[in-house]
N, C-alpha and C positions, 0 to 999 in steps of 0.2 A: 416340291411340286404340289403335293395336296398334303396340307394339313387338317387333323382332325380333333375337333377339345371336345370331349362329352362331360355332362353336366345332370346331376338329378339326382344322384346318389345319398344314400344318407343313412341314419339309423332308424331302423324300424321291428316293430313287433310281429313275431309268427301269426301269418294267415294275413297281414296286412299286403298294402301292393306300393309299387314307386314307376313310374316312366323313365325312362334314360333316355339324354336326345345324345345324339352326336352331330354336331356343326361344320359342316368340310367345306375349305377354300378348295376351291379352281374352278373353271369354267365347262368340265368335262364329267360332274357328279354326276349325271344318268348313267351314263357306261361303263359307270365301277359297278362292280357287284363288293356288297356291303357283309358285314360281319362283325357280333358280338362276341365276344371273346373272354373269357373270366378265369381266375387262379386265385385261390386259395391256399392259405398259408399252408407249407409242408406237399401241396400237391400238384402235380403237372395242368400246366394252362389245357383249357378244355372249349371248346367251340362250342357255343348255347344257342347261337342261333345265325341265321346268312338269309341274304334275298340277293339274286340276282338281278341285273341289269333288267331282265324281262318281269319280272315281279316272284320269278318261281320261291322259294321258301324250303330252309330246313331247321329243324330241331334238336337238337338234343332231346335223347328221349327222355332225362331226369326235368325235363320243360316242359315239354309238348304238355297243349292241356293246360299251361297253365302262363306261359310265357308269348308275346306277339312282337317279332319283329315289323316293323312296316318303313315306308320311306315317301319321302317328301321332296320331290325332284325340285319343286320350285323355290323350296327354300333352304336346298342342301343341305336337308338334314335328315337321317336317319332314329327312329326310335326303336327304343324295348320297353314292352309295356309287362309290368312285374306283377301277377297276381298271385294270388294265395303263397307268398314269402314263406322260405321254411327256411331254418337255423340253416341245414345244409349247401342254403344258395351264396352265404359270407361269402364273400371275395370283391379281388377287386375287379374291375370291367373293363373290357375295353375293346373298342371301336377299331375296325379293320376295313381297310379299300384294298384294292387290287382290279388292276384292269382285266384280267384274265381267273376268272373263279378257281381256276386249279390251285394259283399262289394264294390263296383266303391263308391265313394263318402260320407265312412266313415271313421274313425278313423280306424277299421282294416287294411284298404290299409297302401299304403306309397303316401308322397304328396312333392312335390318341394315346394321351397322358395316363390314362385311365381315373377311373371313379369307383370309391370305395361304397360300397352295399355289404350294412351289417347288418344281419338278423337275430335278432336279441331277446328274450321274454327277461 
């Protein structure tokens, strides 16, 4: 029903920054509330970042300050904007829908492929 590929990922050096877009098929991307998502090797998937349908916004606190979700209703696409990169942000990413904000971050949503973001000196 809605698929999603994110793209933008890559290797980069401590204190640098990268964009992540995520690109969603269907005809109904306003009314999802959206969702960054990341996991790190060895560690449980962690919620970095979400914007709802109305534009609200959350964080993770290891972000806030330094990470920006935002979204692009007319061109179905969701970003993360990565700034001041730190070793601890590795992992890979990924793009979450759900029509209903409560499901953010289960099997009921839908999830992109993910994109690897390595932070490397």
């Amino acid at each position: 029903q809605v698929q999603l590929v994110e793209s933008g990922g890559g290797l980069v050096q401590p204190g640098g920054s990268l964009r992540l877009s995520c690109a969603a098929s269907g005809n109904i991307f306003s009314r999802y509330a959206m969702a960054w998502y990341r996991q790190a090797p060895g560690k449980q998937r962690e919620l970095v970042a979400s914007i709802r349908s109305g534009g609200s916004t959350d964080y993770a606190h290891s972000v806030r300050g330094r990470f920006t979700i935002s979204r692009d209703n007319a061109k179905n696409t969701v970003y993360l904007q990565m700034n001041s990169l730190k070793i601890e942000d590795t992992a890979v990413y990924y793009c979450n829908a759900a029509l209903r904000a409560a499901v953010l971050g289960t099997a009921s949503g839908f999830w992109g492929q993910g994109t690897q973001v390595s932070v490397s000196s």
